[in-house]
C-alpha positions as protocol buffer text, in pm:
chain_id: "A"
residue {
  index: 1
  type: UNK
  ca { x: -3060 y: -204 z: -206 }
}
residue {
  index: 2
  type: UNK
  ca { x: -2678 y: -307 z: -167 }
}
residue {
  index: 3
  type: UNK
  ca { x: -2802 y: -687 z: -92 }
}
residue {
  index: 4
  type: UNK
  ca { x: -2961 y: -641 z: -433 }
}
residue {
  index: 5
  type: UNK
  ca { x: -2721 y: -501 z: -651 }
}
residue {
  index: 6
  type: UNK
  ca { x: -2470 y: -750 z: -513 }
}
residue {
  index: 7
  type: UNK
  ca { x: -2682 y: -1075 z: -608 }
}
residue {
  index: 8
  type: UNK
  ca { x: -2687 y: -909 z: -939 }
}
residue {
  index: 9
  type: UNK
  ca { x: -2391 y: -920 z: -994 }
}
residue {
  index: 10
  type: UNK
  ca { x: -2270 y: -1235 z: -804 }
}
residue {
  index: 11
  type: UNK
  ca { x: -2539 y: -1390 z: -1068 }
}
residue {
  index: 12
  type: UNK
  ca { x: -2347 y: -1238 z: -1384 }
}
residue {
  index: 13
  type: UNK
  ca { x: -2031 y: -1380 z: -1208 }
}
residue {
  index: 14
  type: UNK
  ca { x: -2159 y: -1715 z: -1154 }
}
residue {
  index: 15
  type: UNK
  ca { x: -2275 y: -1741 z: -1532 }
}
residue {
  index: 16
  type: UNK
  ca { x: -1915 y: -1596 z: -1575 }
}
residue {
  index: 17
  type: UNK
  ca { x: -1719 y: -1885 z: -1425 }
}
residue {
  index: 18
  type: UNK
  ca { x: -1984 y: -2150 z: -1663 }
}
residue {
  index: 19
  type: UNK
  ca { x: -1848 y: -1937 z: -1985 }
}
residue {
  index: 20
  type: UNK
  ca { x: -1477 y: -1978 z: -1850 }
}
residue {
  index: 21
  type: UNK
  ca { x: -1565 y: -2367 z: -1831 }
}
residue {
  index: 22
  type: UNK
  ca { x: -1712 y: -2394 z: -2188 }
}
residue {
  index: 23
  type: UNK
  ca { x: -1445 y: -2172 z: -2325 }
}
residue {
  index: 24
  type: UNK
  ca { x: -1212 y: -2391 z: -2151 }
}
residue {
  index: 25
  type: UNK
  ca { x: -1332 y: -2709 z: -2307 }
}
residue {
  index: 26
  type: UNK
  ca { x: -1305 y: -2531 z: -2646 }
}
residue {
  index: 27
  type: UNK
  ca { x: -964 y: -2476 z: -2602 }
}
residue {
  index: 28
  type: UNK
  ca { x: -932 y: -2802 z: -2467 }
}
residue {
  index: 29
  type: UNK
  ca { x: -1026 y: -2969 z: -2738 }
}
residue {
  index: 30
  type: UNK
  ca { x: -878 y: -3062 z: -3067 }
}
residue {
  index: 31
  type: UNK
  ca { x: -1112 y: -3103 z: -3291 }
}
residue {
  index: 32
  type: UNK
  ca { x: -1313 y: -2755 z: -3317 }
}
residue {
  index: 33
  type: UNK
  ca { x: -1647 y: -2983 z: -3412 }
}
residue {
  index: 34
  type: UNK
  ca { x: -1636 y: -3148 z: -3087 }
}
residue {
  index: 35
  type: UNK
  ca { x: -1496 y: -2827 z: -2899 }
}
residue {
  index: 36
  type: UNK
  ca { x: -1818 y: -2575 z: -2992 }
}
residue {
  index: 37
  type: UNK
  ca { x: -2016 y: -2887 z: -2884 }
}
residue {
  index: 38
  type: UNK
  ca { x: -1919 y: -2912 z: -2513 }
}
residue {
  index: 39
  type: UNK
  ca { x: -1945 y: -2556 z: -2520 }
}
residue {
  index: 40
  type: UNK
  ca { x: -2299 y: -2554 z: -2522 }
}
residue {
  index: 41
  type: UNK
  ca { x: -2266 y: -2697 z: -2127 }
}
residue {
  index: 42
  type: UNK
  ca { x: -2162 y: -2313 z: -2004 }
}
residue {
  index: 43
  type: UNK
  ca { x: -2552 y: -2178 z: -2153 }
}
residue {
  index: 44
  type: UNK
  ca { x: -2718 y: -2492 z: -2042 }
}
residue {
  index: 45
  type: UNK
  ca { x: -2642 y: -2480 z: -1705 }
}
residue {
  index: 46
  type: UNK
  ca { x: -2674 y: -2118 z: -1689 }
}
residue {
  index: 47
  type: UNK
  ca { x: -3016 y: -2136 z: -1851 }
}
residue {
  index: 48
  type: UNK
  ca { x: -3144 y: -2379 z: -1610 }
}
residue {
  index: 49
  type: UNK
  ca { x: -2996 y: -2228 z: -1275 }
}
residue {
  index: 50
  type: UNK
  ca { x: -3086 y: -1879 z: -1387 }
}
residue {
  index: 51
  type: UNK
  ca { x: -2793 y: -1692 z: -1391 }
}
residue {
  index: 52
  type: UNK
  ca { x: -2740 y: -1362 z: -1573 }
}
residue {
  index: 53
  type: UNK
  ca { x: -2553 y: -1379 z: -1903 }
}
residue {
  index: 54
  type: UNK
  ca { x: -2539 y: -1048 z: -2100 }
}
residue {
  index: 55
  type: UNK
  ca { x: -2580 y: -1195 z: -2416 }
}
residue {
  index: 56
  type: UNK
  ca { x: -2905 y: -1449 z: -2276 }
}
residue {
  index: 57
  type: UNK
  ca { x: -3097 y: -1156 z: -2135 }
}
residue {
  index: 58
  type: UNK
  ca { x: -3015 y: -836 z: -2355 }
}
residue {
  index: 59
  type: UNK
  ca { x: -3255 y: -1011 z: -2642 }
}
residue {
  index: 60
  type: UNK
  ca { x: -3567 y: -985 z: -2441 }
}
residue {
  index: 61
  type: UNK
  ca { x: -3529 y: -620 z: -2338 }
}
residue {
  index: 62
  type: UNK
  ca { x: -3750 y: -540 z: -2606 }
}
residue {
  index: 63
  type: UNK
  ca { x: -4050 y: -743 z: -2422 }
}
residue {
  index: 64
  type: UNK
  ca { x: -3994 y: -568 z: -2105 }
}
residue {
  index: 65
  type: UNK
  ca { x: -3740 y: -286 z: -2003 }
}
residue {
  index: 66
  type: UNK
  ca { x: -3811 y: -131 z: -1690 }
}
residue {
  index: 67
  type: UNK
  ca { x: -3563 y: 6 z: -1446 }
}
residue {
  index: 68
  type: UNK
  ca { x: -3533 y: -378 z: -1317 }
}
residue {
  index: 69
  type: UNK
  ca { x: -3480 y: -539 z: -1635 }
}
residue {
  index: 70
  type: UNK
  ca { x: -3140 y: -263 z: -1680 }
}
residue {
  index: 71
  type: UNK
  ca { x: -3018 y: -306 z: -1361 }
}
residue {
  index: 72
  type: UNK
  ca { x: -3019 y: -696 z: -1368 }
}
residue {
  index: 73
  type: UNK
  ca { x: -2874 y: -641 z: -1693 }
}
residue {
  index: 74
  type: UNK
  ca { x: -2582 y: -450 z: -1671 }
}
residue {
  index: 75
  type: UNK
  ca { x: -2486 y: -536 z: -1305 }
}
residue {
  index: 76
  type: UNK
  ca { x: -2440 y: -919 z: -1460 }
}
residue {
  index: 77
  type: UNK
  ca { x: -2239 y: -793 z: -1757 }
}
residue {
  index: 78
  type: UNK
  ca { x: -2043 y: -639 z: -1494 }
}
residue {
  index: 79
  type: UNK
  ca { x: -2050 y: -996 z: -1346 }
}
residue {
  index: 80
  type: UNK
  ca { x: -1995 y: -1142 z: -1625 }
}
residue {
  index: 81
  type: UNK
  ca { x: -1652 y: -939 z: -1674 }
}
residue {
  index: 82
  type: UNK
  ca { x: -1558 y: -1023 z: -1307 }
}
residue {
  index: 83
  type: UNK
  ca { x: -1606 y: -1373 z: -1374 }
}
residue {
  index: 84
  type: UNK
  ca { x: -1453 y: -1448 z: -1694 }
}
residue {
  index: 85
  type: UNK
  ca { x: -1169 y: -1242 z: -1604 }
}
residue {
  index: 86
  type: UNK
  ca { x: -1079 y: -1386 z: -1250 }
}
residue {
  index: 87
  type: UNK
  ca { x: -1116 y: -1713 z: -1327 }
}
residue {
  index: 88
  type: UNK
  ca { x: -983 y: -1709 z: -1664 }
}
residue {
  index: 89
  type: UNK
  ca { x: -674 y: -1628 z: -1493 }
}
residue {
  index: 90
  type: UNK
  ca { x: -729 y: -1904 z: -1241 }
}
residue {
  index: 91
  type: UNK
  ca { x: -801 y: -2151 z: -1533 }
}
residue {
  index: 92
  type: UNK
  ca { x: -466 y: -1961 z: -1735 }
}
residue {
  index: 93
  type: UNK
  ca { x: -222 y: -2050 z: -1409 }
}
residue {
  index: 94
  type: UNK
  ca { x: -373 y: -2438 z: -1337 }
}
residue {
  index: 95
  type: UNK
  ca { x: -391 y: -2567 z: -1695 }
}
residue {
  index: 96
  type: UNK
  ca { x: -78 y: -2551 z: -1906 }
}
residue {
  index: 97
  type: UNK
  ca { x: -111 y: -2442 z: -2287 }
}
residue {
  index: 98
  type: UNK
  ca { x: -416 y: -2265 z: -2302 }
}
residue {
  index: 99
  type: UNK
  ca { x: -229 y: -1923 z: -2302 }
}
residue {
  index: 100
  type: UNK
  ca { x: -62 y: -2005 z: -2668 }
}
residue {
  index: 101
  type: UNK
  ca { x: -368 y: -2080 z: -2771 }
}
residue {
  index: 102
  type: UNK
  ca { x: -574 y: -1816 z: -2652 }
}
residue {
  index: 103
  type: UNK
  ca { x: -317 y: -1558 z: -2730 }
}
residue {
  index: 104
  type: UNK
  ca { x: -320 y: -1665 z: -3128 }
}
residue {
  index: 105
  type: UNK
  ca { x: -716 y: -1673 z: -3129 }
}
residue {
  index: 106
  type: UNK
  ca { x: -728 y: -1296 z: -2960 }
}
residue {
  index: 107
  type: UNK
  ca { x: -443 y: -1230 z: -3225 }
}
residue {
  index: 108
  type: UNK
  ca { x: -684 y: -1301 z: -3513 }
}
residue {
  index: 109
  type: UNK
  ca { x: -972 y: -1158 z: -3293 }
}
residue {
  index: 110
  type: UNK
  ca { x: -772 y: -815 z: -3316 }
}
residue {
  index: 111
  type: UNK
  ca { x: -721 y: -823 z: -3714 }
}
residue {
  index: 112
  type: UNK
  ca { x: -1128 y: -729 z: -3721 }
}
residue {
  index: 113
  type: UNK
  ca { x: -1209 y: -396 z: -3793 }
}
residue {
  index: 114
  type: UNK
  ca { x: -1477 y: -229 z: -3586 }
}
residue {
  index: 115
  type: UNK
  ca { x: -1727 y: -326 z: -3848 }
}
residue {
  index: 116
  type: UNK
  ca { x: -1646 y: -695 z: -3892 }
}
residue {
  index: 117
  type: UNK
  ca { x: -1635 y: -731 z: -3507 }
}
residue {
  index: 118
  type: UNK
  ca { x: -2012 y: -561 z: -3461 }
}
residue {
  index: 119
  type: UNK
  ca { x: -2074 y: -744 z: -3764 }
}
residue {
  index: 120
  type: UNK
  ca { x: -2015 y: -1075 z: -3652 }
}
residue {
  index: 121
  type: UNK
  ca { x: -2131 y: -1004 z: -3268 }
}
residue {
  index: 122
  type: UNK
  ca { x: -2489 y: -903 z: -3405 }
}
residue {
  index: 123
  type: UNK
  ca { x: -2491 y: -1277 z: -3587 }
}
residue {
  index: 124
  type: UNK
  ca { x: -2383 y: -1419 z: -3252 }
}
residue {
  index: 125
  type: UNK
  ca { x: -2656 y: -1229 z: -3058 }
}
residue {
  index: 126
  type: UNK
  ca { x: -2953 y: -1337 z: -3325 }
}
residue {
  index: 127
  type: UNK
  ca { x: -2826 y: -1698 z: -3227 }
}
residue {
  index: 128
  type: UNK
  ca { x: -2835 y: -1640 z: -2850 }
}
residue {
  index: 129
  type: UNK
  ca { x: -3171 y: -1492 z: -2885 }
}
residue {
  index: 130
  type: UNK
  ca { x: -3291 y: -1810 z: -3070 }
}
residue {
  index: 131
  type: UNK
  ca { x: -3141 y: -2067 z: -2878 }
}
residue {
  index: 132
  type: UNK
  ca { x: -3226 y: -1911 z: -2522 }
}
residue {
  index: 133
  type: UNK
  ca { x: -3589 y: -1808 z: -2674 }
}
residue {
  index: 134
  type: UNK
  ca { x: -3670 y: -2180 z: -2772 }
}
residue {
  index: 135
  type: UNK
  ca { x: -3544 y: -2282 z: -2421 }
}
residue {
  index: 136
  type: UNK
  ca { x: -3775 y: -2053 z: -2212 }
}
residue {
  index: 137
  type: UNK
  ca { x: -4089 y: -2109 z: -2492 }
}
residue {
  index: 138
  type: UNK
  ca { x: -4051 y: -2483 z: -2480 }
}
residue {
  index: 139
  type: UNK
  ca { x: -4041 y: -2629 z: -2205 }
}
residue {
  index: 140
  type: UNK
  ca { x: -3678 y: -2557 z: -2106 }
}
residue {
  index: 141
  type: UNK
  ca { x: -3622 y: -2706 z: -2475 }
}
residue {
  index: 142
  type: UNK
  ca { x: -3189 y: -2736 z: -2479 }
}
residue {
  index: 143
  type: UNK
  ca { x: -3232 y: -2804 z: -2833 }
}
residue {
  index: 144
  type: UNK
  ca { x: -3155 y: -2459 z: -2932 }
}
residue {
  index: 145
  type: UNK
  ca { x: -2884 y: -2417 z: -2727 }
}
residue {
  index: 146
  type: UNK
  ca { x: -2699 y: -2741 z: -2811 }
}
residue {
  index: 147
  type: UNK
  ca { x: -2731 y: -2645 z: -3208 }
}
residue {
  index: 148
  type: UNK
  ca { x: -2698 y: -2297 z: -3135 }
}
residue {
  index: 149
  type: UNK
  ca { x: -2352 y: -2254 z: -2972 }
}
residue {
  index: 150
  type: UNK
  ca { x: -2209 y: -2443 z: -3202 }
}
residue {
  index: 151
  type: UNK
  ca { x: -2317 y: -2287 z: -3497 }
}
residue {
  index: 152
  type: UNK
  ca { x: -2226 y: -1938 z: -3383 }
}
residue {
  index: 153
  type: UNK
  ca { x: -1884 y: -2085 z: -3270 }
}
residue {
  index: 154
  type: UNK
  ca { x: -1838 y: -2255 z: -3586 }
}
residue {
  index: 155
  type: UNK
  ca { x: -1954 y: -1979 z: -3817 }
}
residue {
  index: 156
  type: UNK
  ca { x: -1688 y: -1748 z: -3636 }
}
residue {
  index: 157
  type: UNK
  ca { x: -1915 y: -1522 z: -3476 }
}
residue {
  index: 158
  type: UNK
  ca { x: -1851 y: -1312 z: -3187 }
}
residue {
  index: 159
  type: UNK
  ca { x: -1959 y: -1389 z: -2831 }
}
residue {
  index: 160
  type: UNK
  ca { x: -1859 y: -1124 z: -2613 }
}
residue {
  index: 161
  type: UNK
  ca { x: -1835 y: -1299 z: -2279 }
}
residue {
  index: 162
  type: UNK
  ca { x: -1670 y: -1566 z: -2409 }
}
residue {
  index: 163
  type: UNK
  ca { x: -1414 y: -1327 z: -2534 }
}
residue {
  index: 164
  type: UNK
  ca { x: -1348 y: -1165 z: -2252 }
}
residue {
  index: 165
  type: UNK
  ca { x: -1252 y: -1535 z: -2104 }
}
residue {
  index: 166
  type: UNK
  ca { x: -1009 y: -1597 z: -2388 }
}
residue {
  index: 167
  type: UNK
  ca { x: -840 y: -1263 z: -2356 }
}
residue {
  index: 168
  type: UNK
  ca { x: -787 y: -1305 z: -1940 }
}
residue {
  index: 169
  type: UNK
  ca { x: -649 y: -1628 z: -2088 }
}
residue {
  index: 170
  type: UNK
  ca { x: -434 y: -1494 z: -2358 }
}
residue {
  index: 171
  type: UNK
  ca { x: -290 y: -1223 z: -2127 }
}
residue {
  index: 172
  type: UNK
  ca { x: -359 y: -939 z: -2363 }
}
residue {
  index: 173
  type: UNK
  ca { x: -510 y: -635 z: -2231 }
}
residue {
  index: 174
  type: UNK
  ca { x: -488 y: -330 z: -2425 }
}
residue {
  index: 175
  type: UNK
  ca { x: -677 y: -34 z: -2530 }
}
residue {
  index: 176
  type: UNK
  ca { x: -774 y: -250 z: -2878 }
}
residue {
  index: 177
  type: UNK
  ca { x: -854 y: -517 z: -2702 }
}
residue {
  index: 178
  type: UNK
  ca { x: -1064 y: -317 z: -2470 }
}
residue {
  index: 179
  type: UNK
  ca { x: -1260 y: -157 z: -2763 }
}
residue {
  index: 180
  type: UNK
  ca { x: -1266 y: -495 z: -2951 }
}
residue {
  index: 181
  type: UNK
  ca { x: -1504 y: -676 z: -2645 }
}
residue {
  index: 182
  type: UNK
  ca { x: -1716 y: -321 z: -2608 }
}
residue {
  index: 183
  type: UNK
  ca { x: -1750 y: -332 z: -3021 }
}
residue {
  index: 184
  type: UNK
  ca { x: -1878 y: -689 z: -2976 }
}
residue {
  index: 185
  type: UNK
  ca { x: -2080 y: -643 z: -2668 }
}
residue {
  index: 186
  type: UNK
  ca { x: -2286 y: -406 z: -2848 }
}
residue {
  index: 187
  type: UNK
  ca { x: -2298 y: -655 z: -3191 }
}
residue {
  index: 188
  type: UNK
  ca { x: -2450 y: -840 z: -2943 }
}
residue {
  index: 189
  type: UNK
  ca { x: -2701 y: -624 z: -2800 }
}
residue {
  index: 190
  type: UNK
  ca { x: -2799 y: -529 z: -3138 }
}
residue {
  index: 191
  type: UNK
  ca { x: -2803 y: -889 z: -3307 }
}
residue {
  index: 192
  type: UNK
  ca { x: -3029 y: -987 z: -2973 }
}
residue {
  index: 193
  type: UNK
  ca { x: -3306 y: -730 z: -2993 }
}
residue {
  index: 194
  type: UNK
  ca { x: -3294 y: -719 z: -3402 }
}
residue {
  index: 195
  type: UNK
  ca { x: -3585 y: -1068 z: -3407 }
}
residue {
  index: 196
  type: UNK
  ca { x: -3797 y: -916 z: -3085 }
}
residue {
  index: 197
  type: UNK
  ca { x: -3814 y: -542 z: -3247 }
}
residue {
  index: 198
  type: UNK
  ca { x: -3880 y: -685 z: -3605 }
}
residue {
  index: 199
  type: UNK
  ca { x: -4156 y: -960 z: -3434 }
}
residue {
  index: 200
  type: UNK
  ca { x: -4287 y: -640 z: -3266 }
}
residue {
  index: 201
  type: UNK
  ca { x: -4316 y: -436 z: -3602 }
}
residue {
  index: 202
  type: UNK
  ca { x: -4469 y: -689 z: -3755 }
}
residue {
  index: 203
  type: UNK
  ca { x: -4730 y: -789 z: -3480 }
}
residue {
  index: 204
  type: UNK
  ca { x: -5079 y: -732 z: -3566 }
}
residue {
  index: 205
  type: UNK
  ca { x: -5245 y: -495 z: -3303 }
}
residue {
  index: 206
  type: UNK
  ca { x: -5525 y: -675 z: -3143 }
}
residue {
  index: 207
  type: UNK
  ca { x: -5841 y: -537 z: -3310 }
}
residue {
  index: 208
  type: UNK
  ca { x: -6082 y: -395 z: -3043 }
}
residue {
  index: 209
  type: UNK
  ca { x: -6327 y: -599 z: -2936 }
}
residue {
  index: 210
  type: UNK
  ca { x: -6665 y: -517 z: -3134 }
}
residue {
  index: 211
  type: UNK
  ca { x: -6966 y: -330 z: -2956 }
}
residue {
  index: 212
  type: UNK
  ca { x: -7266 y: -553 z: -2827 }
}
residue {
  index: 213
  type: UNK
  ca { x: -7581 y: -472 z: -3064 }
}
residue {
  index: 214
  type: UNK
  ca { x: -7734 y: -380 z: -2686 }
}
residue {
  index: 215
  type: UNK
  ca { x: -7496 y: -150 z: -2588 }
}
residue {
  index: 216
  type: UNK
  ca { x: -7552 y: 29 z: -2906 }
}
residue {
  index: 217
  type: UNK
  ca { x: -7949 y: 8 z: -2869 }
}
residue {
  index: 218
  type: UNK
  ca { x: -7905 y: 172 z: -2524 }
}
């Protein structure tokens, strides 16, 4: 049971530490174009080695949402937290610069009122959804990733993981930040499930299969 809980959430960390790296390259990087790009290496590599992102997983909880499917996903957002935070500040001390950076984006991250914020996380979790969807329907298909991440990144949605790396970074923590990341960790949750539920709405229910003219003889 402990063995369990602990991969968990050594699986959200792991998928942590790829966020701080894309997040890193963002910041890295001049041009945004190019930035949201190389971004798109964090969900790749997570997608293919399996690890637990919030945002990648919370989409298909309307598919299947047993006591399992919960646990793996809020022990990795728990991860995910441990992650971004402990090795954004690894990532804060080793490169020089990223804090002024980081600090100006959370700035402008903190102007959002709670609606804007859940607003713009349920955009960003529709785009997860998509671009993690198309990967595990196709093949392990990157395609949606690699147009995906940049899109939401570009379109100035909100990615809560990826937050949480660029506030560690920016060395603000405070109660408004606090409520900021939990107001666009549920955007995302919502923005996620919104395509499944509606697909699941709108599903036709299978007709039942029509009695045998023998079996109604009988």
């Amino acid at each position: 049971m402990l063995r369990d809980v602990i991969t968990k959430i050594i699986n959200g960390i792991m998928a942590g530490i790829l966020i701080c790296i894309g997040g890193t390259v963002f910041l890295c990087c001049e041009n945004k174009v190019v930035g949201s790009i190389f971004f798109s290496i964090a969900l790749i590599t997570i997608c293919f080695l399996e690890y637990s992102l919030f945002t990648g997983k919370v989409g298909f909880m309307p598919y299947k949402h047993g006591k399992e499917e919960f646990s793996v996903l809020l022990l990795g957002l728990l991860g995910n937290l441990i992650g971004t935070f402990i090795f954004g500040l690894l990532i804060k001390y080793a490169i020089g610069g990223l804090e002024e950076k980081a600090f100006a984006i959370c700035t402008a991250k903190l102007e959002n009122n709670f609606l804007k914020a859940l607003i713009k996380g349920i955009f960003c979790g529709i785009l997860m959804f998509v671009a993690v969807y198309i990967f595990k329907e196709h093949n392990k298909n990157p395609l949606g990733i690699i147009f995906g991440i940049p899109t939401f990144i570009l379109c100035g949605f909100e990615h809560s993981i990826a937050d949480m790396y660029y506030f560690a970074v920016s060395g603000i923590f405070s109660f408004d930040a606090f409520l900021f990341l939990m107001t666009v960790v549920l955007g995302n949750a919502i923005g996620g499930m919104l395509l499944p539920v509606l697909r699941l709405i709108t599903a036709k229910k299978e007709k039942p299969q029509e009695v045998k003219e023998e079996e109604v003889n009988e």
